[in-house]
FIPA-386278 format. One record per residue (C-alpha): x, y, z. Coordinates in pm, 1 decimal, m for minus. Example, Ala and Ser with C-alpha at 12.3 -4.5 7.8 and 13.67 -1.06 7.14 Angstrom:
2
<r><c1>1230.0</c1><c2>m450.0</c2><c3>780.0</c3></r>
<r><c1>1367.0</c1><c2>m106.0</c2><c3>714.0</c3></r>
//
This chain:
171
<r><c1>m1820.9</c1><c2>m1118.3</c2><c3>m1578.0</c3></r>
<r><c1>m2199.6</c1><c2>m1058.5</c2><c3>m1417.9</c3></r>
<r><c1>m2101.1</c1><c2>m1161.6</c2><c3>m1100.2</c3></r>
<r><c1>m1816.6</c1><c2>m888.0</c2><c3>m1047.5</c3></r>
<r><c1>m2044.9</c1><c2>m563.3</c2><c3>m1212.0</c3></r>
<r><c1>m2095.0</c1><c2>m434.6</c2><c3>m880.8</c3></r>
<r><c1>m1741.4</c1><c2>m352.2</c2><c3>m841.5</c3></r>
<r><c1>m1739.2</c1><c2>m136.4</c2><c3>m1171.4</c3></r>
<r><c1>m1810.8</c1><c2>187.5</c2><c3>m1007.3</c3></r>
<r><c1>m1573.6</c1><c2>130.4</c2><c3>m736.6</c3></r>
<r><c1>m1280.7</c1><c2>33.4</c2><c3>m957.6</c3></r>
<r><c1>m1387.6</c1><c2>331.5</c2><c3>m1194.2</c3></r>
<r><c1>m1290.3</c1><c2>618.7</c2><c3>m931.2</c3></r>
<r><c1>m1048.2</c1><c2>400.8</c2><c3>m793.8</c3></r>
<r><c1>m825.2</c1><c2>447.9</c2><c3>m1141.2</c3></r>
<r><c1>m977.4</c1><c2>760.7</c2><c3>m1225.1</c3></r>
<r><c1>m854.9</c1><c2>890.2</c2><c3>m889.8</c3></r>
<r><c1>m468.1</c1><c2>700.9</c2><c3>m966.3</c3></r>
<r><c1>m440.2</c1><c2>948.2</c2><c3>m1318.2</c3></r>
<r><c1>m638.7</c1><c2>678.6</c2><c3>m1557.1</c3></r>
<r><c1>m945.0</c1><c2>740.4</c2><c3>m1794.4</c3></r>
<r><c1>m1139.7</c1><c2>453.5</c2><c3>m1780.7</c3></r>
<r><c1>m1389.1</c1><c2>357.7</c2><c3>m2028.8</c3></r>
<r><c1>m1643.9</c1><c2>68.0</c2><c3>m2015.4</c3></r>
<r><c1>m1708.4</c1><c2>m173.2</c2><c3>m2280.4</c3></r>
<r><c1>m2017.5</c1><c2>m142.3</c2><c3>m2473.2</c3></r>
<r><c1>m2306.2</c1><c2>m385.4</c2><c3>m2483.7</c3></r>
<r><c1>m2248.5</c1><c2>m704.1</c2><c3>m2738.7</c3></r>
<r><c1>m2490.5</c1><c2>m944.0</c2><c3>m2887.7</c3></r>
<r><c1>m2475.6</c1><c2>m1172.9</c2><c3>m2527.4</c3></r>
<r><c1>m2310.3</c1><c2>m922.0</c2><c3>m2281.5</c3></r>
<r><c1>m2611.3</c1><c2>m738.4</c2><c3>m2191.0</c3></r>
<r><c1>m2454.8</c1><c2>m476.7</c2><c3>m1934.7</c3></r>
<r><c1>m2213.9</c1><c2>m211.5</c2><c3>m1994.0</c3></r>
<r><c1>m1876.5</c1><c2>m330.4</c2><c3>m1878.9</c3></r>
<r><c1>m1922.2</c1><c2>m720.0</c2><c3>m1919.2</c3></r>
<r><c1>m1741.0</c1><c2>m961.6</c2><c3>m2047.1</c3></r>
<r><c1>m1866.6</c1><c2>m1300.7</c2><c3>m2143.2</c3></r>
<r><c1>m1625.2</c1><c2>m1583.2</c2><c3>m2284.1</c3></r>
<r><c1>m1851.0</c1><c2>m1610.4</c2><c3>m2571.8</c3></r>
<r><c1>m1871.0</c1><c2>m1215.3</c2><c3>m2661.2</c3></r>
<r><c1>m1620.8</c1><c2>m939.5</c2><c3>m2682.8</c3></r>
<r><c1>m1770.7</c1><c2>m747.1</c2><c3>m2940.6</c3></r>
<r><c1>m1811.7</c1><c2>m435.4</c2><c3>m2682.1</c3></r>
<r><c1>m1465.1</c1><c2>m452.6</c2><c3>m2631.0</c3></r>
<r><c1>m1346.4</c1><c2>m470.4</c2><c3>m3013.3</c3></r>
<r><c1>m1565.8</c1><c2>m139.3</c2><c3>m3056.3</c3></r>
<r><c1>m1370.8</c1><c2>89.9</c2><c3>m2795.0</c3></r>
<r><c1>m1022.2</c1><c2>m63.0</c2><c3>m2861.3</c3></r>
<r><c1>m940.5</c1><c2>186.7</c2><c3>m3091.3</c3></r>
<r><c1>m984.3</c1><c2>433.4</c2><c3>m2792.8</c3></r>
<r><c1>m786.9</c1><c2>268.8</c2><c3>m2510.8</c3></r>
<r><c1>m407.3</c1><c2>171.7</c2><c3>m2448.6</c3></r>
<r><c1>m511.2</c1><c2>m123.6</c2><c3>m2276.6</c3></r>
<r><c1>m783.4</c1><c2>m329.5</c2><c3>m2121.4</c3></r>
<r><c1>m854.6</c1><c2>m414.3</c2><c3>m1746.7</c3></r>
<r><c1>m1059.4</c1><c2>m772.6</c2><c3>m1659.1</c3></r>
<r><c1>m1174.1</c1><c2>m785.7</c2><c3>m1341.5</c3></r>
<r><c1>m1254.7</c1><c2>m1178.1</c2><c3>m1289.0</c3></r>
<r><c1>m1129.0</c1><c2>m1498.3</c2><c3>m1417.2</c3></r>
<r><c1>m856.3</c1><c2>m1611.2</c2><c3>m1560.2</c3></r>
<r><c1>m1061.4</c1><c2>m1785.3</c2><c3>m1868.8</c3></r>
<r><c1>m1254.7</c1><c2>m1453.8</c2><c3>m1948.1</c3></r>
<r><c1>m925.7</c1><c2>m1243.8</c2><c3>m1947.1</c3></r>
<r><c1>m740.8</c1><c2>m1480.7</c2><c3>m2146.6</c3></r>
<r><c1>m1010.9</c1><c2>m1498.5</c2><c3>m2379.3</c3></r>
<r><c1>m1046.9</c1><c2>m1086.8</c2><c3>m2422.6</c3></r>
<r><c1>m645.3</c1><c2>m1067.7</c2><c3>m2448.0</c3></r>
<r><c1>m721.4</c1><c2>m1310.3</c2><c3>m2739.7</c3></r>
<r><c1>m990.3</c1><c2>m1091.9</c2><c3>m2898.3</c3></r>
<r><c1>m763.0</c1><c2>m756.0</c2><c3>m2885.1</c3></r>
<r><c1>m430.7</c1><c2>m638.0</c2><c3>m2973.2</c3></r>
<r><c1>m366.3</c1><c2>m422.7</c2><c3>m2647.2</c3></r>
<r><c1>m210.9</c1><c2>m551.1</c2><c3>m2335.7</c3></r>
<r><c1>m518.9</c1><c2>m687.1</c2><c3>m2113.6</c3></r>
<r><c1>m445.8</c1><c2>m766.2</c2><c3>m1759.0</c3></r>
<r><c1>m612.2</c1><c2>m956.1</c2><c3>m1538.6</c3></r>
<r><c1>m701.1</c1><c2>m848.0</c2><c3>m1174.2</c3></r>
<r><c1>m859.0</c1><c2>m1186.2</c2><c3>m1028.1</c3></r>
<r><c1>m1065.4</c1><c2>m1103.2</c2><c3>m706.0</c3></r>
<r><c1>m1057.6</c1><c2>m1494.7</c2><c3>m610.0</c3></r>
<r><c1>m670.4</c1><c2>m1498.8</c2><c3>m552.1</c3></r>
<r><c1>m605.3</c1><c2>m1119.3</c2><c3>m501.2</c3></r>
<r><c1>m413.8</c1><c2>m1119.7</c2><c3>m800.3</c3></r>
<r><c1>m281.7</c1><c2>m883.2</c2><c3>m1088.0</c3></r>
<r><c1>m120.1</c1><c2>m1000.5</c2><c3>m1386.6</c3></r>
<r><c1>m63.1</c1><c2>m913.1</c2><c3>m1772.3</c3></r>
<r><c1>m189.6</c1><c2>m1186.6</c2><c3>m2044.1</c3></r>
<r><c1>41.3</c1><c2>m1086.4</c2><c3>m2348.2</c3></r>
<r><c1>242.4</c1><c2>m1348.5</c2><c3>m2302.7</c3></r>
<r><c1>34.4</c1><c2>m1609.0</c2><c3>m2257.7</c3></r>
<r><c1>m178.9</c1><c2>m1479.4</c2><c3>m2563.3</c3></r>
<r><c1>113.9</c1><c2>m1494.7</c2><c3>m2716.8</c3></r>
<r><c1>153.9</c1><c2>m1886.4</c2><c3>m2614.5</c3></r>
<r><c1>m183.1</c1><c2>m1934.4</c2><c3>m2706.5</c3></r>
<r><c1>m139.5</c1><c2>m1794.8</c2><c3>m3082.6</c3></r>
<r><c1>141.6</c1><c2>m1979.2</c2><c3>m3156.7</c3></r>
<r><c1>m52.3</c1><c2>m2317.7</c2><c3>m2986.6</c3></r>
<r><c1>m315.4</c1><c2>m2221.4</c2><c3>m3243.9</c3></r>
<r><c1>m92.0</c1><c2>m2204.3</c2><c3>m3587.4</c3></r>
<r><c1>68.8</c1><c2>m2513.7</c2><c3>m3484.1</c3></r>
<r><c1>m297.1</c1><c2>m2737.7</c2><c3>m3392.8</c3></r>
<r><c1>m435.8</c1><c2>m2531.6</c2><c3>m3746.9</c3></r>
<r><c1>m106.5</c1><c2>m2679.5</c2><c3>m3982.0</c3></r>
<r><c1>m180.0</c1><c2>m2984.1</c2><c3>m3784.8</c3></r>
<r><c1>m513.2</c1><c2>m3028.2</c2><c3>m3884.8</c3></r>
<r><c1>m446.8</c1><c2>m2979.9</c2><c3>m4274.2</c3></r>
<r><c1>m254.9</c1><c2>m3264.9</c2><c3>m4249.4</c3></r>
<r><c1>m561.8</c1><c2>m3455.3</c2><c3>m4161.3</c3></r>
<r><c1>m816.3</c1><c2>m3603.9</c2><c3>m4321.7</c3></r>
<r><c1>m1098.2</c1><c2>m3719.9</c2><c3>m4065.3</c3></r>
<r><c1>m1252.4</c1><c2>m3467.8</c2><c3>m3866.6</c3></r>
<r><c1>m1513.7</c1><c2>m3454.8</c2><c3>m3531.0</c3></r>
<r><c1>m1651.9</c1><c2>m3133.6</c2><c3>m3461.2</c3></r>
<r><c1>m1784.4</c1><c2>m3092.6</c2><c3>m3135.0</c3></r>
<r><c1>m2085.2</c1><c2>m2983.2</c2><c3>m3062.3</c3></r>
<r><c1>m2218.8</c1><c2>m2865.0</c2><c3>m2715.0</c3></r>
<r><c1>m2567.7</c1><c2>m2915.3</c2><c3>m2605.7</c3></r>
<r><c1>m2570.9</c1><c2>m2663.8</c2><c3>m2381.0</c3></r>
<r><c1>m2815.6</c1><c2>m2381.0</c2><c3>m2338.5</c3></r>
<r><c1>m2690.7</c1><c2>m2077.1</c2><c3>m2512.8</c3></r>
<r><c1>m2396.3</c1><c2>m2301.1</c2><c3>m2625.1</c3></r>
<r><c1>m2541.2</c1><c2>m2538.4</c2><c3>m2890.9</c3></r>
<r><c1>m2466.6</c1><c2>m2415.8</c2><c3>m3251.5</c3></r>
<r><c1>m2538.1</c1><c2>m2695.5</c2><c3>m3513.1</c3></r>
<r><c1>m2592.9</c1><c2>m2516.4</c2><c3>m3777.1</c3></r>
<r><c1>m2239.3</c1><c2>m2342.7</c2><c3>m3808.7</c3></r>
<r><c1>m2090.1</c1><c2>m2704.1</c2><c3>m3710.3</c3></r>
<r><c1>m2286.8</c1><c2>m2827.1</c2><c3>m4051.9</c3></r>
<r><c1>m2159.4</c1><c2>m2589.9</c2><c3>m4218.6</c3></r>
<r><c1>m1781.4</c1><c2>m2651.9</c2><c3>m4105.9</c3></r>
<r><c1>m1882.5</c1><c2>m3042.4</c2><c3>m4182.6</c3></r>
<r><c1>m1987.4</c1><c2>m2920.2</c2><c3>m4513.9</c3></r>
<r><c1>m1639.8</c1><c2>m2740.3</c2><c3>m4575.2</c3></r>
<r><c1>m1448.4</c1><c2>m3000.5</c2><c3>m4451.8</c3></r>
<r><c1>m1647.8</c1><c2>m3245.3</c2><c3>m4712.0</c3></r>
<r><c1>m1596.8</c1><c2>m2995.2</c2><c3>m5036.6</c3></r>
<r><c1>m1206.1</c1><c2>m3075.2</c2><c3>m4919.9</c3></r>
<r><c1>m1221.1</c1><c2>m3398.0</c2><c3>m4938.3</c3></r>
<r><c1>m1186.1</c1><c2>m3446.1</c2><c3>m4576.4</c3></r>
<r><c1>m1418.5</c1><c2>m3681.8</c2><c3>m4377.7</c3></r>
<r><c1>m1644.2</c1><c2>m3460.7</c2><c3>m4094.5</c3></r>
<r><c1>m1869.5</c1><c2>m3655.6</c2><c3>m3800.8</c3></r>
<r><c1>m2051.4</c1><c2>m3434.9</c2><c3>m3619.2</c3></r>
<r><c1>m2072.9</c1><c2>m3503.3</c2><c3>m3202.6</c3></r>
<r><c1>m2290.0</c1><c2>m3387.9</c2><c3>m2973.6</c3></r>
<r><c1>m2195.4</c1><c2>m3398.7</c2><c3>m2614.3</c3></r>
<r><c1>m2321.3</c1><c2>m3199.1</c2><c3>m2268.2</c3></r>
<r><c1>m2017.8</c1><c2>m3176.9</c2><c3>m2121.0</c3></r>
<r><c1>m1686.5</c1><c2>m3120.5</c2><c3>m2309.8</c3></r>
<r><c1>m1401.1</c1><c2>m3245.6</c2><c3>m2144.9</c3></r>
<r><c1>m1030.7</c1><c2>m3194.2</c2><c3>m2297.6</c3></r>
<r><c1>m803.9</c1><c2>m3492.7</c2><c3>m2297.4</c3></r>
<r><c1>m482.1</c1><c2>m3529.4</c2><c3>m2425.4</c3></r>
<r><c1>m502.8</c1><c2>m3788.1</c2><c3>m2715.3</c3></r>
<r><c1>m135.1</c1><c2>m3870.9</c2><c3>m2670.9</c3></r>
<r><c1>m165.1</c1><c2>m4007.3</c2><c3>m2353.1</c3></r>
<r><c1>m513.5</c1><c2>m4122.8</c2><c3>m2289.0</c3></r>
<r><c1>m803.9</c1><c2>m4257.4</c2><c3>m2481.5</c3></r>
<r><c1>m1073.1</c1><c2>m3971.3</c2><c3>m2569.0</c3></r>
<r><c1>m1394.9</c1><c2>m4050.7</c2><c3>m2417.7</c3></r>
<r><c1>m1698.3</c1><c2>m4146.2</c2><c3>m2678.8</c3></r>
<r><c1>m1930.3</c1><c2>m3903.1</c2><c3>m2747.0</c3></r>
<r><c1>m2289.9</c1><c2>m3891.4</c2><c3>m2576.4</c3></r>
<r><c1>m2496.3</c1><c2>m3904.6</c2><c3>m2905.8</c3></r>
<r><c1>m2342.0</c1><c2>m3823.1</c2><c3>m3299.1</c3></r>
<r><c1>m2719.3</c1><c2>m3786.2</c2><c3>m3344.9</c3></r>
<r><c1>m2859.4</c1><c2>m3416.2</c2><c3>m3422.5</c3></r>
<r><c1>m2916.5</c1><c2>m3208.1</c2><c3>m3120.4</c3></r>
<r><c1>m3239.0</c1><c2>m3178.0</c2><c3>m2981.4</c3></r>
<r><c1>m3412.6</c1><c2>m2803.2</c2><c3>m3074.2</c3></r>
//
């Protein structure tokens, strides 16, 4: 995360100095700094994993989680907003098994919305066309929704909100 660089040096010598080699993730397509994460981009990280036992996130709980999803090595989380320190494999682990049960799910359905954000830097219409496009050589039935802010609900207890436009995005 961008706003917790400045602490990279710091927390370098401070593990260096415990009897750990630390290395920084790389630069990705989105993560333009050495040592940042992004929830969007964990290529940097995928490139040194090879070389590590395990991988350090210093910031939230969202961005860890989503790194511990994008490895196979233990990641743990320090969070500097409530001075905390914990491991993610098991709630990877959760996660992944959440995952194969929403994905067997889904192939027992046969109408589909794929959500699209129109957020800056978010918005990606074209690979939601082509997932509409997939889902229509299957015989399934694909709306595409465009909304600025993406809210989860639980469907089994409330009604989801409509979408703010199932028109195409603006450029």
């Amino acid at each position: 995360m961008v706003q917790h660089l400045h602490t990279l040096p710091e927390t370098t010598k401070y593990l260096e100095a415990k009897g750990f080699k630390a290395q920084h993730s790389g630069r990705g397509p989105w993560a333009h700094e050495t040592g940042q994460v992004l929830g969007c981009d964990y290529f940097g990280m995928k490139r040194i994993e090879p070389e590590v036992d395990s991988f350090l996130v210093i910031g939230s709980y969202f961005h860890a989680l989503g790194a511990s999803l994008s490895v196979q090595k233990p990641t743990i989380l320090a969070d500097p907003y409530d001075g905390t320190v914990r491991l993610l494999d098991q709630d990877r682990d959760r996660i992944i098994r959440q995952r194969y049960a929403m994905v067997e799910k889904a192939r027992q359905a046969n109408n589909f919305g794929i959500i699209v954000s129109t957020k800056p830097g978010q918005s990606n219409p074209t690979i939601a066309i082509n997932i509409q496009h997939q889902l229509e050589e299957n015989g399934k039935k694909a709306t595409i929704l465009y909304a600025d802010e993406v809210v989860p609900t639980n469907s089994s207890t409330s009604q989801p909100s409509k979408p703010s436009s199932t028109q195409p995005a603006p450029d």
